[in-house]
One Martini backbone bead per residue (centre of mass of N, CA, C, O) as a GRO file, in nm:
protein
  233
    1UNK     BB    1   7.978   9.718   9.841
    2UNK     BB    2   8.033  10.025   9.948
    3UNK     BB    3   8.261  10.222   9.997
    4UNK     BB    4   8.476  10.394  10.182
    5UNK     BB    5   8.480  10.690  10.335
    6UNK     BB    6   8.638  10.994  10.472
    7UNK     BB    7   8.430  10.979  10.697
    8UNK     BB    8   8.402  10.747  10.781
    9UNK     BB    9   8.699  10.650  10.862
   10UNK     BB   10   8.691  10.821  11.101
   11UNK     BB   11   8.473  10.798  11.291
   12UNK     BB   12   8.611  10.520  11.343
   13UNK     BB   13   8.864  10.582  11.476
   14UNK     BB   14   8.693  10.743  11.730
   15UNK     BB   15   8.475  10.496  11.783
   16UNK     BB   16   8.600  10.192  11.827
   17UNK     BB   17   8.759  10.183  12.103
   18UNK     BB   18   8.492  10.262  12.304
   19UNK     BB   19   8.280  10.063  12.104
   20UNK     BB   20   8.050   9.915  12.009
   21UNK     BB   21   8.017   9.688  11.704
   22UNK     BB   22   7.701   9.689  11.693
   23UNK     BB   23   7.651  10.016  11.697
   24UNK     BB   24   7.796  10.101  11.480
   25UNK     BB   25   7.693   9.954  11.234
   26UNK     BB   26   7.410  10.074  11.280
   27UNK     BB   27   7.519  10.379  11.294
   28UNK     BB   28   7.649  10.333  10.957
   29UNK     BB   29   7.522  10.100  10.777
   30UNK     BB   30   7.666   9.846  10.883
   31UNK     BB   31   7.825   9.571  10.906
   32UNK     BB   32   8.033   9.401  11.122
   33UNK     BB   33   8.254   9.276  10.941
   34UNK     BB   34   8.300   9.556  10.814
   35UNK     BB   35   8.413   9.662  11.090
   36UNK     BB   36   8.651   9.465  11.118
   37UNK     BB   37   8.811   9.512  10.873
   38UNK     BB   38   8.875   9.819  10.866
   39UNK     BB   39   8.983   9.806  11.188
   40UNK     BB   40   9.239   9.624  11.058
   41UNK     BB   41   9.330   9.831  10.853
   42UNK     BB   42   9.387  10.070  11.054
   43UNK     BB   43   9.453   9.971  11.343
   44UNK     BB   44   9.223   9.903  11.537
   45UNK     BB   45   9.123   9.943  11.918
   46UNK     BB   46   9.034   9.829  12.213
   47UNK     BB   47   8.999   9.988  12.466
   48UNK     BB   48   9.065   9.829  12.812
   49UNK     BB   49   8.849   9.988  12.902
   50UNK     BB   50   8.615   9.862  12.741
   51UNK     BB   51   8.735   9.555  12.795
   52UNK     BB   52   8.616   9.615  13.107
   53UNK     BB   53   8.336   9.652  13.032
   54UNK     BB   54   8.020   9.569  12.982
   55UNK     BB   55   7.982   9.616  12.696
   56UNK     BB   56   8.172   9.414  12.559
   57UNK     BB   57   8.058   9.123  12.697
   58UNK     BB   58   8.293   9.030  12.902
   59UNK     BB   59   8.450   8.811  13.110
   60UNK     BB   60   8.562   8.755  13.352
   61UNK     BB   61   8.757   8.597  13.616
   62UNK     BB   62   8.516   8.439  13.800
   63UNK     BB   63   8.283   8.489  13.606
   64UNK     BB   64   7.915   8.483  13.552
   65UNK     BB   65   7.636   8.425  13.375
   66UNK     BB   66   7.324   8.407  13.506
   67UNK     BB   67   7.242   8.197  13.270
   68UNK     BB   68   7.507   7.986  13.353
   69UNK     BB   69   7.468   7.897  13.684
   70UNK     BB   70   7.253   7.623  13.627
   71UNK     BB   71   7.428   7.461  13.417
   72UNK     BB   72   7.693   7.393  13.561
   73UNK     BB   73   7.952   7.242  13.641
   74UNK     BB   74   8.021   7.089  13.991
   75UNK     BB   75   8.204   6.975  14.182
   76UNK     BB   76   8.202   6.596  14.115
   77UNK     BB   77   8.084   6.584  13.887
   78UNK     BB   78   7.927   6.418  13.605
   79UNK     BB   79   7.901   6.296  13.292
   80UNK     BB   80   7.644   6.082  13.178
   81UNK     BB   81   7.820   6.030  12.927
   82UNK     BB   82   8.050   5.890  13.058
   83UNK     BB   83   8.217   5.615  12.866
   84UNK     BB   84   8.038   5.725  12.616
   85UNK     BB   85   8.091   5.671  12.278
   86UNK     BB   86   8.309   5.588  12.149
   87UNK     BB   87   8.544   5.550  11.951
   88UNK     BB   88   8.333   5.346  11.703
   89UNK     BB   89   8.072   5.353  11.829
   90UNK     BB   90   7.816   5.148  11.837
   91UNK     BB   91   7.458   5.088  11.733
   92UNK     BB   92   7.328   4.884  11.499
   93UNK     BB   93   7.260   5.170  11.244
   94UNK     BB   94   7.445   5.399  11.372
   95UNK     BB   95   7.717   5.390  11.156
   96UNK     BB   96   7.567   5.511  10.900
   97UNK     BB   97   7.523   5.795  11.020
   98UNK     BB   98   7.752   5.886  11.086
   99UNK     BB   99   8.013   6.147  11.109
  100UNK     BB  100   8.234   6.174  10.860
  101UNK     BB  101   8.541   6.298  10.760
  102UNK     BB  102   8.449   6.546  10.552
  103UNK     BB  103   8.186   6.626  10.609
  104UNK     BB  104   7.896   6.824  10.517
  105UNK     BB  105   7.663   7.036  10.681
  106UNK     BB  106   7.440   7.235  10.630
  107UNK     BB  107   7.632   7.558  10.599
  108UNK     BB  108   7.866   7.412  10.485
  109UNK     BB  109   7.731   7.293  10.242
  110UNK     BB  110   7.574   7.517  10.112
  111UNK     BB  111   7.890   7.692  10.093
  112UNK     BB  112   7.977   7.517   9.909
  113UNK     BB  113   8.237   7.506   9.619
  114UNK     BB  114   8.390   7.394   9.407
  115UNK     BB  115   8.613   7.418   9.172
  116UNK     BB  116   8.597   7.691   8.936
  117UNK     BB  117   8.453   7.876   9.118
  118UNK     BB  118   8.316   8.238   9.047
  119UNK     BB  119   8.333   8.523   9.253
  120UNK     BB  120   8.272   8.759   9.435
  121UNK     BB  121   8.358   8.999   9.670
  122UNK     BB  122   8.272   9.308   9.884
  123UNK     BB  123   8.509   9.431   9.646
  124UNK     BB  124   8.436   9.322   9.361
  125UNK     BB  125   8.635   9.120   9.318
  126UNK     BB  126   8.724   8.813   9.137
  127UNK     BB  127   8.702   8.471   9.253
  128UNK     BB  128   8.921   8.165   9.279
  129UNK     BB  129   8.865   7.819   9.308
  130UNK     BB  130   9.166   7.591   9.348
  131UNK     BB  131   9.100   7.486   9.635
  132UNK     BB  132   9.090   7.268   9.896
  133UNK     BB  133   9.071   7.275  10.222
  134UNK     BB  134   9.178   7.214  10.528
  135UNK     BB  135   9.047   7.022  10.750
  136UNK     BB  136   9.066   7.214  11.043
  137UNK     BB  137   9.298   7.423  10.917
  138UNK     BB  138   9.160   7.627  10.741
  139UNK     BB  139   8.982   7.854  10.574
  140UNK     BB  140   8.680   7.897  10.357
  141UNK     BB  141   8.739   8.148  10.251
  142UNK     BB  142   8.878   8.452  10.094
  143UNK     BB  143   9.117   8.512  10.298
  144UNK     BB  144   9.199   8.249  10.154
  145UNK     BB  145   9.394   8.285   9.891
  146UNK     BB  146   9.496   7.956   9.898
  147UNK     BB  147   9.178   7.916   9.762
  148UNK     BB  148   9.104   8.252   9.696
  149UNK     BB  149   9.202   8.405   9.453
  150UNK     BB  150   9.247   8.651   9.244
  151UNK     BB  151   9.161   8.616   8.899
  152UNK     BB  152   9.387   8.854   8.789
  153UNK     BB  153   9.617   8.688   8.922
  154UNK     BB  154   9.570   8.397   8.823
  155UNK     BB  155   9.586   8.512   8.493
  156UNK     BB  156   9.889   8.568   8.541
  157UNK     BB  157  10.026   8.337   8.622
  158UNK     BB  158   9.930   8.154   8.374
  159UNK     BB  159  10.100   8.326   8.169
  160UNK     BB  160  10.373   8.451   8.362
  161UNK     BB  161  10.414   8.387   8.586
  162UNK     BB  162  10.511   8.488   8.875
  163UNK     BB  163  10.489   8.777   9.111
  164UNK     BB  164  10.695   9.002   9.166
  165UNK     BB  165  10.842   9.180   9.391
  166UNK     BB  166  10.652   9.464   9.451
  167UNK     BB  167  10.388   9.386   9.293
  168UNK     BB  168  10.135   9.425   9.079
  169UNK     BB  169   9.773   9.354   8.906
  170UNK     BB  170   9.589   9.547   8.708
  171UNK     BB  171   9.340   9.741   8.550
  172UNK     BB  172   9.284   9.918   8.281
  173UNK     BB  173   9.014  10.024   8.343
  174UNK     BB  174   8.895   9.907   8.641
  175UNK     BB  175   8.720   9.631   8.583
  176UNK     BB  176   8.655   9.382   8.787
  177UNK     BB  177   8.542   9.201   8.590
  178UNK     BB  178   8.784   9.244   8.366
  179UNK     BB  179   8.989   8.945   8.357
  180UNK     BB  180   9.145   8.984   8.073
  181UNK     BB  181   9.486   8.962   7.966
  182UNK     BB  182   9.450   9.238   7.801
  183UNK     BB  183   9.349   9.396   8.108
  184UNK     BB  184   9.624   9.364   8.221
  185UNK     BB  185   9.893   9.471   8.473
  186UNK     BB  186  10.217   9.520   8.531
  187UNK     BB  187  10.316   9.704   8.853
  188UNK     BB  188  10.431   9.855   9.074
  189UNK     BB  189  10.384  10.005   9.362
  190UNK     BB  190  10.487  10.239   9.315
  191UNK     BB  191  10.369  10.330   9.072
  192UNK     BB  192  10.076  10.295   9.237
  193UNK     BB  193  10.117  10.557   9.408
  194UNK     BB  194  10.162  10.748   9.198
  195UNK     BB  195   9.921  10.713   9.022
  196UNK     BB  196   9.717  10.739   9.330
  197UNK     BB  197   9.819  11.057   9.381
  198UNK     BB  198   9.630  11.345   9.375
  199UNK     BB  199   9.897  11.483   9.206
  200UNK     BB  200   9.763  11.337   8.926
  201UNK     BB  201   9.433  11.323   8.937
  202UNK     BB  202   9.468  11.645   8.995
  203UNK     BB  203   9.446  11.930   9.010
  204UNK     BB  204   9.621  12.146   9.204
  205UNK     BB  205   9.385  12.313   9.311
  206UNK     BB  206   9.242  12.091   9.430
  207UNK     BB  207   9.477  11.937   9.599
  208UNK     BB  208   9.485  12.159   9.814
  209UNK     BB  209   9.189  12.171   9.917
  210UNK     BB  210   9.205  11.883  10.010
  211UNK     BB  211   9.447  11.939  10.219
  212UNK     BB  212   9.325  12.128  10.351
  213UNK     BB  213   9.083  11.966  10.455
  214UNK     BB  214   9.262  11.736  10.631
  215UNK     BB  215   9.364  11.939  10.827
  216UNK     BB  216   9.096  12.052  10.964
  217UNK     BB  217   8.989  11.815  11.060
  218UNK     BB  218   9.229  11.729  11.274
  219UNK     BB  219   9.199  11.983  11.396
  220UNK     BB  220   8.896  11.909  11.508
  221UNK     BB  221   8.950  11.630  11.652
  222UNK     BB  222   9.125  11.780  11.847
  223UNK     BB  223   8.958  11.959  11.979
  224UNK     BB  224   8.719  11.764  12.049
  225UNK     BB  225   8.893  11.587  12.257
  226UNK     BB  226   8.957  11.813  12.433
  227UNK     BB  227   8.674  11.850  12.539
  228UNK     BB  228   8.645  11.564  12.620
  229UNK     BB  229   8.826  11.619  12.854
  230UNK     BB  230   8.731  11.844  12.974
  231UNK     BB  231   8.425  11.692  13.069
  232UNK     BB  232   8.546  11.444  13.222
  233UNK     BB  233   8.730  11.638  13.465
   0.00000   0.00000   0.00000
């Protein structure tokens, strides 16, 4: 998955709270759950506006999709199968094949990986599955960190022990795939902000380039906002 520019994520901001995110999706060619991952790092939220709106695709209170109305239960109806299959229930040889608890079918068998299992994320880091998921009680995939914590954080903690507050691990060369504790690096936050701050990175005349350019972007995008008020007037 490519980086996001800082050109994609000003778009984010501007056009995600009024927009469907599955038209984002196709007109900036991401993924959607892309768009929602990033627009969650952002706190970017959908205007009251458009969550009211047929766009967003939520039904109302007391309205239904006309093509759920042929199908829906009506008072008094009663379901075919009320009363019938209970718990344990079972006829012939109908309990060899029943599904038992913690089985695994179809898409989630196939996504399952065993325990000790090394995989990329779509940030290019590589995490480690250190143990099973509970059954209906957290989710099984990347997200979960206490199931698939990142491998350079866990291979720092089986060597020196937890990872003390406000520091992180990072990488010496840069290198998301070498995870060798040769190339681990324990050190603050602030020190890592202070590191990755563009007058750091840049010599002086770039990085006052780069701030005048971010100045005139949000001149730019307020006063587009602006326009777009006028003609909505």
């Amino acid at each position: 998955m490519s980086i996001w520019t800082q050109h994609e994520m000003d778009h984010l901001r501007q056009h995600y709270p009024h927009k469907a995110t599955h038209e984002l999706a196709a007109e900036m060619g991401r993924s959607v759950e892309s768009i929602y991952r990033i627009a969650s790092k952002l706190g970017l939220h959908k205007t009251p506006e458009f969550n009211a709106s047929p766009a967003s695709g939520r039904l109302k209170k007391g309205q239904s999709h006309p093509g759920m109305v042929a199908t829906q239960f009506r008072a008094g109806q009663t379901p075919h199968n009320k009363g019938l299959r209970r718990p344990g229930w079972s006829t012939g040889r109908m309990r060899e094949f029943q599904f038992r608890k913690g089985n695994r079918t179809g898409q989630a068998a196939k996504n399952w990986k065993p325990i000790g299992t090394i995989m990329p994320d779509t940030e290019g880091y590589l995490r480690i599955k250190v143990r099973e998921s509970v059954h209906g009680q957290e989710a099984t995939g990347f997200g979960n960190t206490n199931v698939w914590p990142l491998l350079h954080r866990h291979i720092w903690i089986q060597h020196h022990g937890p990872i003390p507050d406000k520091h992180i691990v990072t990488l010496k060369d840069g290198d998301r795939s070498n995870c060798a504790i040769e190339n681990l690096e324990l050190i603050s936050m602030a020190d890592n902000a202070r590191r990755n701050s563009m007058w750091n990175k840049y010599p002086r005349e770039l990085a006052e380039v780069i701030q005048l350019g971010g100045a005139l972007k949000r001149k730019l995008r307020k006063l587009d906002g602006k326009k777009q008020n006028l003609r909505s007037a």
